[in-house]
C-alpha beads as a LAMMPS data file, in Angstrom:
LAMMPS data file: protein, C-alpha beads

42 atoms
41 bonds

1 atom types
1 bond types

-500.0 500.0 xlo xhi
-500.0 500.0 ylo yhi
-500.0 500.0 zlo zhi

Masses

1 110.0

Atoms # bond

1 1 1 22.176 -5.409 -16.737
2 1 1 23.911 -2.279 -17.214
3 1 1 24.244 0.302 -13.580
4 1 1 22.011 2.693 -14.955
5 1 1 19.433 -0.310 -15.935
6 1 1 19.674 -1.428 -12.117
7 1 1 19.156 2.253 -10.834
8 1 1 15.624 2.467 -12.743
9 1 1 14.881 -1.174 -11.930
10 1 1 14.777 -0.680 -8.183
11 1 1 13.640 2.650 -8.628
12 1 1 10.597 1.315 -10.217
13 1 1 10.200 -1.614 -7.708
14 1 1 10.578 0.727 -4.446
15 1 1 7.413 2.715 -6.111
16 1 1 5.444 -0.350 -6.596
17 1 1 6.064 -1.022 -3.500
18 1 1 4.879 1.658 -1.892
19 1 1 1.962 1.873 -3.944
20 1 1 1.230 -1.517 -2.921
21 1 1 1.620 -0.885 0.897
22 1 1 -0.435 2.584 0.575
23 1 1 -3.396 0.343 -0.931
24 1 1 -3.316 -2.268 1.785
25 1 1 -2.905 0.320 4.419
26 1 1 -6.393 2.075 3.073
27 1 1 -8.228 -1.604 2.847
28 1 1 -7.097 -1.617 6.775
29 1 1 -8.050 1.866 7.647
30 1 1 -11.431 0.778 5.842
31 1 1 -12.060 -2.301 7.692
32 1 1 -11.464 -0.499 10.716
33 1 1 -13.790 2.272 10.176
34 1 1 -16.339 -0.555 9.268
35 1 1 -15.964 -2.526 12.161
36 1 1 -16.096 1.028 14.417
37 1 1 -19.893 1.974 12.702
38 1 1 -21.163 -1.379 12.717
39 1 1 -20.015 -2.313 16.876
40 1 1 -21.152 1.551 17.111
41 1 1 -25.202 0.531 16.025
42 1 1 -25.126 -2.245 17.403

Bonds

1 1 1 2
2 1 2 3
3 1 3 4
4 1 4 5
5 1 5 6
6 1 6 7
7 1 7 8
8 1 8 9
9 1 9 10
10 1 10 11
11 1 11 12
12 1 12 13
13 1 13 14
14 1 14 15
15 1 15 16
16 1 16 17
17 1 17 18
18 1 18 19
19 1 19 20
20 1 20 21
21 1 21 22
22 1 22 23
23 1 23 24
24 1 24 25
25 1 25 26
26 1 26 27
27 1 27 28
28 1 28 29
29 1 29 30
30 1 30 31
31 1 31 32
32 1 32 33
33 1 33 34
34 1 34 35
35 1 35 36
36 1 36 37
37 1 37 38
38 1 38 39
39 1 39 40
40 1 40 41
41 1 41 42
């Protein structure tokens, strides 16, 4: 694997994985807010 080849490789994995954590930090923002409304009417 070339430099340049390694450059866009982690590139392109860094991205995923912020993708990645940006989805599992709205699932827990979402399951919070869920939990808050439904202790809330109860």
């Amino acid at each position: 694997m070339t430099p340049e080849e390694e450059t866009e490789y982690r590139r392109r994995r860094k991205s995923r994985n912020l993708v990645v954590a940006g989805t599992l930090l709205f699932f827990v923002v979402l399951f919070y807010a869920i939990t808050i409304v439904r202790i809330g009417d109860g």
